[in-house]
C-alpha positions in Angstrom: 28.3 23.0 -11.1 31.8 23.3 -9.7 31.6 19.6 -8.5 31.4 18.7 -12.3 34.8 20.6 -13.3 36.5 19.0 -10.6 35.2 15.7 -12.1 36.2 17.3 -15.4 39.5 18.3 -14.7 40.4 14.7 -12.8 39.3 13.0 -15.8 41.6 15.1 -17.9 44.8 13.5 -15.5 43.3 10.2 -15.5 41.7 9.4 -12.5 38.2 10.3 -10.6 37.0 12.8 -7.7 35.6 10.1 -5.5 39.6 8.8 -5.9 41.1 12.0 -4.8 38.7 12.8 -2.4 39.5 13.0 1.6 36.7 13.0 3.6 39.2 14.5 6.2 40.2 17.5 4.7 37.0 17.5 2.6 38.9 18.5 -0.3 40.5 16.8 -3.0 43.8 16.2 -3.5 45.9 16.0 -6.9 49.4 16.4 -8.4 50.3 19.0 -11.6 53.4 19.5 -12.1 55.1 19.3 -9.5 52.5 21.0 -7.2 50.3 19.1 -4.9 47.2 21.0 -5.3 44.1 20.8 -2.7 40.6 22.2 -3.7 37.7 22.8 -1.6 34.7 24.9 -1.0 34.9 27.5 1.5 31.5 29.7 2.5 31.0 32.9 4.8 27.9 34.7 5.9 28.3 38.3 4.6 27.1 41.5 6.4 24.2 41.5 4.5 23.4 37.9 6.1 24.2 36.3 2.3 25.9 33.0 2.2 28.8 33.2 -0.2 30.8 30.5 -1.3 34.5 30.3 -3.2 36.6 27.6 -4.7 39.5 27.6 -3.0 42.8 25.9 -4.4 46.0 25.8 -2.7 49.5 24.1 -2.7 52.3 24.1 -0.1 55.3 25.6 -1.8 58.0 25.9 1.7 58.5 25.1 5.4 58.0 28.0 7.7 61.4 28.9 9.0 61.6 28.9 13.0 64.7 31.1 12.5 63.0 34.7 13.2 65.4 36.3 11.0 64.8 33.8 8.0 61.1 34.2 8.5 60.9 37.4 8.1 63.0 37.4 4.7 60.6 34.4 3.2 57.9 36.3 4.6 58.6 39.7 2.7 59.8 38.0 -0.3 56.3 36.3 -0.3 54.3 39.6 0.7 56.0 40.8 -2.7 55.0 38.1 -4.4 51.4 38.7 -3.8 51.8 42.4 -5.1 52.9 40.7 -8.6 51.0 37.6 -9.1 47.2 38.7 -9.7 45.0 36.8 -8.5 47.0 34.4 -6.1 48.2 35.3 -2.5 50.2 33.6 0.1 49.4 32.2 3.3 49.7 29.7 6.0 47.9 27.0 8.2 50.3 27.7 11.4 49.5 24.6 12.4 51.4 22.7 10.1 54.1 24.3 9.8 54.3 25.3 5.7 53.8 28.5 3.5 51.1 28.1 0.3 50.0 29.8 -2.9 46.3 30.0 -2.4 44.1 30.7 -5.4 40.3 31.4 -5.1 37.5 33.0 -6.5 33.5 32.9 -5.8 31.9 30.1 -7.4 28.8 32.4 -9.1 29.3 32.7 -12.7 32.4 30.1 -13.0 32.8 28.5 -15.8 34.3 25.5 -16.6 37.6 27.6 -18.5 38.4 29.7 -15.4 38.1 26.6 -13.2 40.5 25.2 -15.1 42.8 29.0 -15.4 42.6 29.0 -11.6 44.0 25.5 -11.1 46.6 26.0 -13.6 47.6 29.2 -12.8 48.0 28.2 -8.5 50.2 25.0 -9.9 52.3 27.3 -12.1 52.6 29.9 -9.4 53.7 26.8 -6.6 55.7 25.5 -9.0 57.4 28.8 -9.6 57.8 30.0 -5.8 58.8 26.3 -4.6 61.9 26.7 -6.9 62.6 30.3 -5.9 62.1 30.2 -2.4 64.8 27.2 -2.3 67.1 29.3 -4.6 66.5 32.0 -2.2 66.2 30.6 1.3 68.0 27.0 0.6 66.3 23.7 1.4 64.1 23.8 4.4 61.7 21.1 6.3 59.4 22.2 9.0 60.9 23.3 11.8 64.1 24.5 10.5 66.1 27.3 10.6 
């Protein structure tokens, strides 16, 4: 059922899920605002032996510092942030290098309305924390101080 709201919601900003789509990331990829949002599925076996599965959207919102110092002030401003904004967190993928707002919930019971909430809310929270962390930290690319 989810599949249909992402081909809902791509339909409402003009284009398709087969065009957003990357088989390599097997997620799709669209812009709001000025966040570049990625949704996928992600699944985990629970101790129960259940399979549970969540939507997962995220958007990259600053460089990881490589100045310790600098890190650990983005890093507590952003373990902050997840004590205010419900429902979102922040994390990283290491490997490249950047910070995100993640958003996710299971996919049981979702309806097409808090689909839509969670996508808009993750954009609005990226949007937000891009601008503050640059206010904050200045302008950073990956592998900066």
């Amino acid at each position: 059922m989810v599949e249909t709201y992402i081909q809902q919601i791509c339909l409402e900003i003009g284009t398709t899920a087969d065009a957003i789509y990357s088989k390599q990331t097997d997620s799709w990829h669209f812009t709001k605002g000025s966040a570049k949002l990625q949704v996928c599925f992600v699944s985990y076996t629970t101790v129960t032996q259940t399979i549970r599965t969540f939507i997962r959207v995220f958007a990259p919102v600053y460089p990881i510092p490589t100045s310790p110092e600098k890190k650990l002030n983005v890093y507590s401003e952003c373990m902050a942030g997840n004590r205010m904004f419900m429902g979102m967190k922040f994390a990283t993928f290491p490997e490249d290098g950047q910070l995100y707002v993640f958003g996710e919930r299971p996919i049981d019971g979702m309806d097409y309305t808090e689909f839509s909430t969670l996508v808009g809310d993750t954009a609005s929270w990226a949007d937000q924390m891009d601008d503050l962390l640059v206010q904050k930290f200045g302008t950073a690319t990956t592998g900066s101080n």
